[in-house]
GUKOL-716773 format. One line per 5 residues: number of its first residue (from 1); their letters; for each residue x, y, z of C-alpha. Coordinates in Angstrom, 3 decimals, decimal comma, padded with zeros to 6 digits. Example, Ala and Ser with C-alpha at 12.3 -4.5 7.8 and 13.67 -1.06 7.14 Angstrom:
2
1	as	012,300:-004,500:007,800 ~ 013,670:-001,060:007,140
END
This chain:
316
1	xxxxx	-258,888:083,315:238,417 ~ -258,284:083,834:234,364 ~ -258,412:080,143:233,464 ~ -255,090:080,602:230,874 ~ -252,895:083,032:233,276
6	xxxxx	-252,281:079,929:236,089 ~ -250,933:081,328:239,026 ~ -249,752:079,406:241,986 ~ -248,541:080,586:245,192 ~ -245,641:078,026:247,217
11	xxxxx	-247,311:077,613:250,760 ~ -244,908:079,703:253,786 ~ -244,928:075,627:255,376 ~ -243,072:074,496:252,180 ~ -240,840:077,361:252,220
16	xxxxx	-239,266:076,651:255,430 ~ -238,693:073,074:254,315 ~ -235,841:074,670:252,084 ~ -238,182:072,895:249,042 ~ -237,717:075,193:246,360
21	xxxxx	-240,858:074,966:243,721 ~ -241,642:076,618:240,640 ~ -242,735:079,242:241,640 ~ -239,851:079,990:244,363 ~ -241,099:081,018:247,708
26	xxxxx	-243,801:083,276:248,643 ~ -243,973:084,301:245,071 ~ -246,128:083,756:242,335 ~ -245,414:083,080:238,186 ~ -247,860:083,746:235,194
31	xxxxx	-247,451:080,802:233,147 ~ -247,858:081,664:229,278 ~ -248,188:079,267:226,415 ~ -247,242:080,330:223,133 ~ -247,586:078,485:220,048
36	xxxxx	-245,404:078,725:217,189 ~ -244,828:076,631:214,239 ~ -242,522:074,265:212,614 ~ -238,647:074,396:213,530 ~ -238,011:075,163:209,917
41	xxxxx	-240,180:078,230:209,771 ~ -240,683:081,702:210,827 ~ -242,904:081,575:213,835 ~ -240,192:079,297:215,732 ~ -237,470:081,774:216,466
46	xxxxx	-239,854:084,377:216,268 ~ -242,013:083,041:219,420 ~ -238,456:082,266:221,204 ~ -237,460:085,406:220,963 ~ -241,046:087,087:222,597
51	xxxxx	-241,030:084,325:225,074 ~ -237,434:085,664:226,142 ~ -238,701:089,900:225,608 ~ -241,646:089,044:228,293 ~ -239,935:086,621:230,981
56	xxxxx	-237,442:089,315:230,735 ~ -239,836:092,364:230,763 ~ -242,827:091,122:232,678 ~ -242,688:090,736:236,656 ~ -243,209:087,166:237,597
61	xxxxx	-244,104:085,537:233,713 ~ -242,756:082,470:232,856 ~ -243,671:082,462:229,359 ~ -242,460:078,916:226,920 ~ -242,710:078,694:222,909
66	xxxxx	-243,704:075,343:221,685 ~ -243,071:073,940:217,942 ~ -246,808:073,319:216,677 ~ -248,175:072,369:213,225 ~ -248,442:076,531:212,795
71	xxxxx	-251,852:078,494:212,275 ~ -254,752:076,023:211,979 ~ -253,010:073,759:214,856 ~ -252,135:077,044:216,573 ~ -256,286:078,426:216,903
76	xxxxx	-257,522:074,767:217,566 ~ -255,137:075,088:220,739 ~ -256,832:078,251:221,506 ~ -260,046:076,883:221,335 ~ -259,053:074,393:223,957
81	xxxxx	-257,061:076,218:226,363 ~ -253,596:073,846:225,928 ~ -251,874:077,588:224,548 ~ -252,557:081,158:225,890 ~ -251,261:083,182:222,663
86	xxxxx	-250,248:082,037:219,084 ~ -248,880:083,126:215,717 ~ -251,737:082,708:213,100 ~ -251,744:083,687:209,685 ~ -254,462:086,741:209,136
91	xxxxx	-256,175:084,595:206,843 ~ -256,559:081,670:208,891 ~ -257,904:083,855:212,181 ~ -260,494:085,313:209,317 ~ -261,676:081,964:208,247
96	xxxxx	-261,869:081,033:212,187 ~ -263,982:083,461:213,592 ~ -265,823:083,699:210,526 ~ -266,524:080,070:210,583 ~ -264,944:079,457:207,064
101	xxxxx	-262,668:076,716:205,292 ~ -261,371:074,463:207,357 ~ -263,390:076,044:210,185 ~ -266,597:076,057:207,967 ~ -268,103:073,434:211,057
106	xxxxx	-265,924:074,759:213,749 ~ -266,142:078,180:214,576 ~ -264,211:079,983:217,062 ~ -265,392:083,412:217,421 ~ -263,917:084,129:220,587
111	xxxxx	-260,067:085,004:219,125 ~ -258,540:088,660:220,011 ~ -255,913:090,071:218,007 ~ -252,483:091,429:219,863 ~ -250,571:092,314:217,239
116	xxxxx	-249,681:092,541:213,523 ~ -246,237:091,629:212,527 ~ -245,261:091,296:208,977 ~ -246,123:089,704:205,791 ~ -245,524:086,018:205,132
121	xxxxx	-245,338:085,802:201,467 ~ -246,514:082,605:199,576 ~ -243,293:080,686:197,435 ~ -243,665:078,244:195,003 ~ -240,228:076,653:195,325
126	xxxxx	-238,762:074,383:192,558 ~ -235,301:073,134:191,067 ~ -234,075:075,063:188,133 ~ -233,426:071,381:186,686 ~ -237,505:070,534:186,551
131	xxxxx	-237,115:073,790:184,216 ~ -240,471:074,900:185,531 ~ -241,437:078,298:184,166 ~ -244,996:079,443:185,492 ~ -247,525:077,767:187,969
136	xxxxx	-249,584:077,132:185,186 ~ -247,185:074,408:184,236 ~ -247,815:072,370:187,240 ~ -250,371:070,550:185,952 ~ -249,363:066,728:186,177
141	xxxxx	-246,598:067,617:188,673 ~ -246,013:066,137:192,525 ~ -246,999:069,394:194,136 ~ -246,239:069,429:198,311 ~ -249,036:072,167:199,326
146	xxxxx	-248,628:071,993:202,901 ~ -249,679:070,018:205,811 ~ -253,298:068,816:205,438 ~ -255,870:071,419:206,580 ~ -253,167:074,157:207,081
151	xxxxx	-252,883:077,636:206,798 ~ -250,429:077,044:203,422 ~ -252,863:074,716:201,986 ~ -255,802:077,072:201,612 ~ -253,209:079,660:200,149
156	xxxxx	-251,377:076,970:197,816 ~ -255,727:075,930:196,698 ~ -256,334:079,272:195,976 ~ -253,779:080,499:194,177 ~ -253,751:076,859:191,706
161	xxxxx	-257,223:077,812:190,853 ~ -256,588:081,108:189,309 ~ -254,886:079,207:186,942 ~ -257,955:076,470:186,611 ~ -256,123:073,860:188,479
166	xxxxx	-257,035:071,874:191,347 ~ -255,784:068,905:192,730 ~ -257,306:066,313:190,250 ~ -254,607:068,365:187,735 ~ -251,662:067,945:190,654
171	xxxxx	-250,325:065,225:192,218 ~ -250,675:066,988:195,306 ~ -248,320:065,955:199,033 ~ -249,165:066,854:202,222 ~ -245,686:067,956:203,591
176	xxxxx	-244,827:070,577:205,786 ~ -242,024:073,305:205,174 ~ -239,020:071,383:206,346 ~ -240,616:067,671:204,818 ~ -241,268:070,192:201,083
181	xxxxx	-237,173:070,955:201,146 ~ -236,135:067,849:202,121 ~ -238,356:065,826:199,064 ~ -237,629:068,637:196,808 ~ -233,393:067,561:197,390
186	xxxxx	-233,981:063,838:196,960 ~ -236,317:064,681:193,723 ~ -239,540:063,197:195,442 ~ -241,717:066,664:194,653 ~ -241,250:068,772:191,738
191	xxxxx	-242,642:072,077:193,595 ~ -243,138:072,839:197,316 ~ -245,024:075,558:198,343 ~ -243,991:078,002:201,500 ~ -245,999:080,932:203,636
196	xxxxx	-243,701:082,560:205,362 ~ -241,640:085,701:205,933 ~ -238,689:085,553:203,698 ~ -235,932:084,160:203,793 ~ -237,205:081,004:204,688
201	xxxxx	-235,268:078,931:206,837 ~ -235,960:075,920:204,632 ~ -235,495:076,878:201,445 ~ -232,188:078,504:202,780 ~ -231,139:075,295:203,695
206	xxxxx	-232,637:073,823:199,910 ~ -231,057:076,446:197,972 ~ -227,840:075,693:199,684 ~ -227,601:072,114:198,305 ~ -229,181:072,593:194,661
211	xxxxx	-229,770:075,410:192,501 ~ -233,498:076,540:192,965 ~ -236,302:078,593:191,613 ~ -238,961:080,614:193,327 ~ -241,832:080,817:190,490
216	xxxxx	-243,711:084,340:190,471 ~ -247,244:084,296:190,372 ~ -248,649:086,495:187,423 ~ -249,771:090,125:188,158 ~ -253,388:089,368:186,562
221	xxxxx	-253,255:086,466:189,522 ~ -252,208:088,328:192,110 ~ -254,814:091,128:190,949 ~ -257,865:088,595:190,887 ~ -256,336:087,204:194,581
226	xxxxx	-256,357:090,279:195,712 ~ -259,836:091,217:194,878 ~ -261,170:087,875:196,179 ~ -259,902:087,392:199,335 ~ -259,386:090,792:201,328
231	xxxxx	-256,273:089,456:203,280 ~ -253,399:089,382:200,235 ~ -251,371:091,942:199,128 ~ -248,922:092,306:196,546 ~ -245,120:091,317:197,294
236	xxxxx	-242,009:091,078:195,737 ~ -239,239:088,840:196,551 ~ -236,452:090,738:195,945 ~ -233,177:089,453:193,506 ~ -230,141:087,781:196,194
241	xxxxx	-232,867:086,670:198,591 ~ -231,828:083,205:198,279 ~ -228,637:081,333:196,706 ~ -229,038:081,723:193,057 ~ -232,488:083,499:192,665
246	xxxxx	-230,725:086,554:190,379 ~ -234,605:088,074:189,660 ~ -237,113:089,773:191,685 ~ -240,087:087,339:192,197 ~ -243,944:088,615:192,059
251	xxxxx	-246,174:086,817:194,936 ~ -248,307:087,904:197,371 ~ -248,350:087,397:201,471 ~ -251,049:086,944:204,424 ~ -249,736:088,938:207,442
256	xxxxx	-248,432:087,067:210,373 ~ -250,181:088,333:213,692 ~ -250,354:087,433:217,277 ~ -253,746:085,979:218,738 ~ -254,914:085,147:222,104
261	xxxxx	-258,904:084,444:223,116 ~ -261,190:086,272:224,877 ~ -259,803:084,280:228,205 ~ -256,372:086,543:227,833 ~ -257,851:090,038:230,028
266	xxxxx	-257,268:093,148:229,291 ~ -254,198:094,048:231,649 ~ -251,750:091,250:230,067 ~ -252,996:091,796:226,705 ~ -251,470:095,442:227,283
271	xxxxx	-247,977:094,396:229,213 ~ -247,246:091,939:226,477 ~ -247,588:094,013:223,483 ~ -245,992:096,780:225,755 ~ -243,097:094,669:226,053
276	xxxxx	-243,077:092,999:222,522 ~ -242,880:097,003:220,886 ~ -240,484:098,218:223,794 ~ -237,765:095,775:222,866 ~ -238,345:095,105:219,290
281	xxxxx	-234,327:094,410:218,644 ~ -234,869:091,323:219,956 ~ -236,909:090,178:217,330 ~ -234,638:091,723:215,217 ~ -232,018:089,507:216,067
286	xxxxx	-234,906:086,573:215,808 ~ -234,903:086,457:211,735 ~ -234,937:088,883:209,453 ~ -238,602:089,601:209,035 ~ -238,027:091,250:212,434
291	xxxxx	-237,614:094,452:210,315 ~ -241,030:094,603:209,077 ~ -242,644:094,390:213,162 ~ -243,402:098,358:214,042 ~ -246,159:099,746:216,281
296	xxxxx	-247,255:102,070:213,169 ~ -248,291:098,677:211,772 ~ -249,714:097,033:214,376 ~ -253,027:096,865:213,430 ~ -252,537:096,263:209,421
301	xxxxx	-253,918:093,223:207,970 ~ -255,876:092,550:211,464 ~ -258,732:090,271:210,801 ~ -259,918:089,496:214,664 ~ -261,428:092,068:216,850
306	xxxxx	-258,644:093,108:219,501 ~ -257,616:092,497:222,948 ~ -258,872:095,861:224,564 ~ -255,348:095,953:226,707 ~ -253,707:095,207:223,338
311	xxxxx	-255,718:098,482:221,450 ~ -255,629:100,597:224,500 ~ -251,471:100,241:224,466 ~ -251,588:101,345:220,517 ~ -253,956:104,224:221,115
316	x	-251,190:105,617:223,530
END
């Protein structure tokens, strides 16, 4: 029995007790796991919204979403079994089953990519009253750059030192999205930094109670990022994004993409990306980066081998 799919089967002897489990009687339920991220972010609704597509699309899944601390969390939970699928940044899944960063003395090399969705895009988030101008002026600055050891971190690190700063220049906090906003309106931070598909959730909710400022990273940055680490690209946040942002914004994004392990065989890897492309309004109606998730760019920005159920169903 595939050690992540659980099935159990109600006994005929409970049945006739009237004892209704689970699983209901005589039937059986695929129980699937999937990890998300904060509340405040994109992964959340996102990972609602597929849990709903596949209990609805899927005979006998019972398929949950749970709030995690996003991509690092989201593989170590792989790696132990506790989640069955997860959203991951690209870059994160690269550095895992390459046994890099944060996973530099923890490899997992047994991840298999399901899907590519869409690009999460890295903000620098300020208030237009720090009158903040470039990333270069951080230096000296409270900086939040993510929850320790996360996916946002390693961008926010690399991305400060093509400007020759690093956190002995920064007074650098550990806060995730929804903790960045909420110092950044009582004045505790001066920038917070984001990775996620835009509009963000949190600095919707920031931008609603003071005026802010995304700050656009140079296009000789986002050049040399892009040349050394194969998993940016270019992106521009466009003008009316957010409450008060009147400009487009240079930056540059990861891509978001689904990941389950080796454990996840080859016929569910197949129903649930069959089901995820087959009923893609629903993630639509999730948040708006829903737009960017098509099957012609399923495999973009994939940085794990894949699921063979997963590649047969794009092949088709």
């Amino acid at each position: 029995m595939n050690k992540t799919m659980k099935k159990i089967v109600t006994a005929a002897v409970v049945c006739g007790t009237g004892l209704m489990l689970l699983t209901g009687c005589g039937g059986g339920k695929n129980f699937l796991n999937i990890a998300t991220g904060g509340t405040a972010g994109t992964y959340y609704p996102l990972g609602g919204a597929l849990a709903e597509i596949l209990n609805n699309n899927i005979e006998n899944m019972n398929a949950s979403a749970q709030s995690t601390g996003a991509s690092v969390a989201n593989v170590n939970m792989l790696k132990d079994g506790s989640v069955d699928i997860a959203f991951i940044q690209n870059d994160i899944a690269y550095y895992a089953v390459n046994g890099k960063e944060m996973f530099k003395d923890n490899k997992v090399a047994n991840l298999r990519g399901i899907a590519a969705l869409y690009p999460e895009t890295v903000q620098f988030v300020t208030t237009k009253d720090k009158n903040i101008k470039s990333i270069s002026d951080l230096k000296g600055l409270k900086v939040a750059v993510g929850a320790a050891g996360s996916g946002v971190e390693a961008n926010a690190r690399q991305i400060l030192a093509e400007y020759g700063i690093t956190y002995e220049d920064i007074d650098e906090r550990f806060l995730s999205f929804g903790e960045a906003a909420d110092a950044l309106k009582d004045g505790n931070v001066d920038v917070g930094i984001v990775a996620a598909g835009f509009p963000t959730a949190a600095i919707q909710d920031l931008a609603a109670n003071k005026s802010i400022k995304i700050i656009p990273i140079d296009n000789d940055k986002v050049d040399a990022l892009m040349k050394r680490y194969p998993y940016y690209t270019k992106m521009v946040i466009p003008a009316g994004t957010y409450k008060g942002q009147d400009e487009d914004v240079a930056s540059v994004a990861v891509k978001c993409i689904i990941v389950g392990t080796d454990a996840l065989d080859e016929d569910m890897g197949y129903k649930i990306i069959k089901a995820l492309y087959e009923h893609l309004d629903r993630m639509k109606a999730a948040h708006a980066v829903g737009k960017y998730i098509t099957k012609d760019t399923a495999m973009d920005g994939m940085s794990v081998p894949m699921n063979k159920g997963a590649a047969k169903y794009l092949k088709e």
